[in-house]
N, C-alpha and C positions, 0 to 999 in steps of 0.2 A: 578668222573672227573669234573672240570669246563669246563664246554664244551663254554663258551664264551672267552678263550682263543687260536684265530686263528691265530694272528698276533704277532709275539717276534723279538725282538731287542736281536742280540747279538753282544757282546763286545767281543775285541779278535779274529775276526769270520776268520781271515785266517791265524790262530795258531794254537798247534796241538790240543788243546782238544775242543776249539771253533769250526773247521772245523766237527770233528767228531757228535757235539751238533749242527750243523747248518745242518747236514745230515740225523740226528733223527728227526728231527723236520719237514723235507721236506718229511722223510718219514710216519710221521703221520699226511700227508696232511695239516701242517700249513704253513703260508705267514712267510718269514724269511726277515729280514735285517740286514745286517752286517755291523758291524762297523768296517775299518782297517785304518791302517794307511797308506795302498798300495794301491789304486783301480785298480790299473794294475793286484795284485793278486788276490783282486773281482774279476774284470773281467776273469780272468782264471779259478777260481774256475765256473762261472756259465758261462763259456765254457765247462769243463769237465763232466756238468751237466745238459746238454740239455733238458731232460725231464723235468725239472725244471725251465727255465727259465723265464716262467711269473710268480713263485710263488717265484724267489729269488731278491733280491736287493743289492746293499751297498750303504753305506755313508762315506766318508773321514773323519775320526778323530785322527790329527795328535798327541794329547797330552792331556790326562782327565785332566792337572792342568790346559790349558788351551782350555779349553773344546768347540770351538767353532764348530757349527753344532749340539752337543748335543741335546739342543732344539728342532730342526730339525727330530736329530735320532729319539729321543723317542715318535715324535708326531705320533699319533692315533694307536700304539702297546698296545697290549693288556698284554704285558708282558715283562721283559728286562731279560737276560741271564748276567752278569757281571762277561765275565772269565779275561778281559785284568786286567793286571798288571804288574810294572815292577819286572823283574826278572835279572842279572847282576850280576856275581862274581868279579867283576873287577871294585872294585870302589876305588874312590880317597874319596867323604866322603858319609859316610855312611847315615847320615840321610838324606841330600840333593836328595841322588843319588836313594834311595831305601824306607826311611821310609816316608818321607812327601809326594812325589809321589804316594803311594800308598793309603796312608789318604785320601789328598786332592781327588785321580782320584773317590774312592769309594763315598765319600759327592759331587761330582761333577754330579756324574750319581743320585745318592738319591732326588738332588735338582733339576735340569731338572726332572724326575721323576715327581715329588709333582705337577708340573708348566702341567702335563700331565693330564687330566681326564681319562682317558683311561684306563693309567696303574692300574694292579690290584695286579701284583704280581711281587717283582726282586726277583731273585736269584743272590745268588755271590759266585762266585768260592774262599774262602780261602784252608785254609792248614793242615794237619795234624801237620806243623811245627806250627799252632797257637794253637795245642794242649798241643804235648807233653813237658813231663820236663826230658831234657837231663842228668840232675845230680842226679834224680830220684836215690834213692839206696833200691830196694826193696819196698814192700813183694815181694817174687815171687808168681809169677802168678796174680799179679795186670792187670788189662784190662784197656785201656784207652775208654772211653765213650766220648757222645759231650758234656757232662756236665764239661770236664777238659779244663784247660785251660794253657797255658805254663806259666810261671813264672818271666819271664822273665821282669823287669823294662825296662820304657821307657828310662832312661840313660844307661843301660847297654848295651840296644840293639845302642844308636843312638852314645856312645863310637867310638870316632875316632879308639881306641884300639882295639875294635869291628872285629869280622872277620865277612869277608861280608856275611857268612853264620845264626852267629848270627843275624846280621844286619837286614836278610829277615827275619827270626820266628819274629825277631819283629816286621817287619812289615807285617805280615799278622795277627799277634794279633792285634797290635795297628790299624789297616784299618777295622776288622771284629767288634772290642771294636767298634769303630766309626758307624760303618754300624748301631748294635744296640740302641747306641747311640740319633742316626739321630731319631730312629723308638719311641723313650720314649718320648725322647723330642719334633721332632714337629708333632709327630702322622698322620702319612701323610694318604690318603685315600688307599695305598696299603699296602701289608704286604709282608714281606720278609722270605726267606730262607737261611742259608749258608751250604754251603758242605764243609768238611774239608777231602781232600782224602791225602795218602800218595803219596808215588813215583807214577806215572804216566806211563804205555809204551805201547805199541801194531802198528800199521801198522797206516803208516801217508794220512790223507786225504784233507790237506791243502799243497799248491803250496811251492816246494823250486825248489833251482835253480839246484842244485845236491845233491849228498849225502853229500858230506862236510858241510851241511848246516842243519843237524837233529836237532831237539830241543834236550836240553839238555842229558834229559833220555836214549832217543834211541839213541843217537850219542855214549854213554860209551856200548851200547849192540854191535854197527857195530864196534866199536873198538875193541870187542872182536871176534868178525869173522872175523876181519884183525888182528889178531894173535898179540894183546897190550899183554907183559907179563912184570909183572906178573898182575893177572888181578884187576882191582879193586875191594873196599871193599864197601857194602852197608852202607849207616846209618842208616837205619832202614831193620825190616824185613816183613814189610807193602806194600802192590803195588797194585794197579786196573789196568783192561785192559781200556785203553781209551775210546774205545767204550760201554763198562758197564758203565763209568764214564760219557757218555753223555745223557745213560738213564737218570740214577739219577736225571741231570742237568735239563732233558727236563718233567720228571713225575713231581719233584719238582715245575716246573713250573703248570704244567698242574690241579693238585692234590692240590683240595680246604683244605683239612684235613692236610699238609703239611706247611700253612701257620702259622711263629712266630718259625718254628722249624729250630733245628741246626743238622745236620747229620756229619760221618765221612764212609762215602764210603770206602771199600775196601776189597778185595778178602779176602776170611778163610785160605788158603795157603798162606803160606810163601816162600821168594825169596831169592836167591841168586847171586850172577854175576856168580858163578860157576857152580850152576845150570843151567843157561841161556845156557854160555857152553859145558854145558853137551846135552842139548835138540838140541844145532844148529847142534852138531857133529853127533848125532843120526837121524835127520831128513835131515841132508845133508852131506851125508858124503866125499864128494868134500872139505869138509871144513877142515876134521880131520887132515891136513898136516899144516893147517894155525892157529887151533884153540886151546889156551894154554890150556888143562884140568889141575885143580889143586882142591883139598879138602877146602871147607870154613866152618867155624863151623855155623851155623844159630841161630840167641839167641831167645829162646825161655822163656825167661826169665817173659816176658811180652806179653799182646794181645794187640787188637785192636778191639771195636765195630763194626765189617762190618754188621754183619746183620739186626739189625734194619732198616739200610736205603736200603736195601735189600728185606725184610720184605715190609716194606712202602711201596715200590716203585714197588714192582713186578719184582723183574728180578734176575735172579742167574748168579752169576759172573764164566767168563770163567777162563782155567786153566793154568797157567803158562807157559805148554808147548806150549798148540795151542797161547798162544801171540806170543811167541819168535818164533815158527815156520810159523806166518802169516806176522809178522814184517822180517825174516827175508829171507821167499821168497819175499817177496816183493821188499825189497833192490837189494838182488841178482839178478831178473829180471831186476830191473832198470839199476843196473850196465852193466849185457850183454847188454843193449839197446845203451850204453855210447859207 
């Protein structure tokens, strides 16, 4: 362990996987500061977190393209977490809205960064979408590693034609290409890590206003214990629980041996939305009048490298069921509270 790693900056910090890395990190007695674009929901979060509040902070930072405060955030941390990024299915242009954004916000935090003596080590949260190749046809039983990368051209992704879904793989390649990038070419005095997880879900530790308000993932989970039929379909069969995902985040930082390296986090079990269903009916069965059960095939066609960063990192990831069944007591209490 680098044990002169006490103080980390993270980005994102009252979002769902930021909240959950800003809680691992309070729990292994380091100084956090968060970056949001809300300090009313800082300030909430280090209300809910009393034990903590001389060792948590935030900073305002309305926009990484124009990153003012930056400076500020990064001054005398010993380490930067970089989970913000935009994310939006509903765009009008794609590269404006989704790909430059995400370039620029990454070279933004890199350069504050360099301007820092401090910093020793970022971490940045990309994507399993800057991995894989969706037109892939075979071998079966290929594994995707960190060493793959998606295939995707920067015109195809920043294509008006473009679905915004496209749109983001490419920008989490073309931001994480860049990250690298920054590191060859001005060879800054810290060294970098990225994590590339898949689908994301488990019980939420940063502030919303109600449930209507989940991040994306866990909102299609509570749409299915409010009886959506017929239920959605995954795009991958890849997922980490949030909280294994902020290990990751928070070792990567921590873990001298980790720097220059590219990880892809994520559980050895495979998911489904109908498994998800399956698990809430069986752990609450209040639910079984409202919750569609129906058969989904799971493609087993292909893996995913999870354990490496598993391995690394020290921690064995939980199981499909206790997510869905801890995310979705959780909800259910919040609702009776409503």
């Amino acid at each position: 362990m680098a044990s002169k790693i006490d103080f980390v900056l993270v980005t994102g910090a009252t979002g769902f996987i930021g909240a959950h890395v800003i809680d691992t990190l309070l729990a292994r007695g380091r100084r956090v500061r968060g970056a949001t674009r809300s300090l009313a929901k800082g300030e909430e979060m280090i209300r809910s977190r009393p034990q903590y509040s001389q060792k948590l902070e935030f900073v305002q930072i309305q926009d990484f393209e124009n990153p003012g405060g930056l400076t500020e955030a990064v001054n005398g941390v010993d380490a930067v977490i970089h989970v913000a990024s935009p994310f939006k299915l509903n765009t009008s242009d794609n590269e404006k809205e989704l790909i430059i954004p995400a370039i620029n916000g990454v070279r933004a935090m890199l350069e504050a960064a360099s301007n820092a003596p401090s910093v020793q080590r970022v971490v940045i949260t990309s994507s399993f979408a800057a991995v894989i190749d969706t037109n892939r046809k075979g071998p079966q039983g290929f594994t995707y590693t960190a060493a793959d990368w998606n295939p995707l051209t920067y015109e195809e992704a920043a294509d008006p034609k473009s679905t915004p879904v496209v749109a983001y793989r490419g920008s989490k390649k073309y931001a994480e290409l860049a990250a690298w990038g920054f590191v060859k070419e001005k060879k800054p005095h810290f060294d970098i890590v990225t994590l590339c997880p898949p689908m994301v879900f488990g019980p939420i530790a940063h502030p919303i206003d109600s449930l209507d308000h989940l991040n994306e993932s866990n909102a299609a989970l509570w749409d299915i214990a409010k009886g959506v039929d017929p239920l959605p379909v995954g795009r991958v069969p890849f997922w980490i629980d949030a909280r294994d995902l902020a290990i990751a985040h928070v070792e990567a930082a921590l873990r001298k041996e980790a720097g220059g390296k590219r990880y892809t986090p994520a559980a050895p079990e495979r998911w489904s939305y109908a498994l998800a269903a399956k698990y809430m009916v069986s752990h609450f069965p209040e639910l079984c009048d409202e919750v569609k059960l129906e058969e989904q095939v799971i493609d087993d066609s292909f893996s995913l490298d999870g354990e490496t960063a598993a391995r690394e990192f020290g921690y064995r990831c939980r199981r499909f069921e206790e997510t869905i069944r801890d995310f979705t007591a959780q909800c259910l209490a919040r609702k009776g509270r409503t």
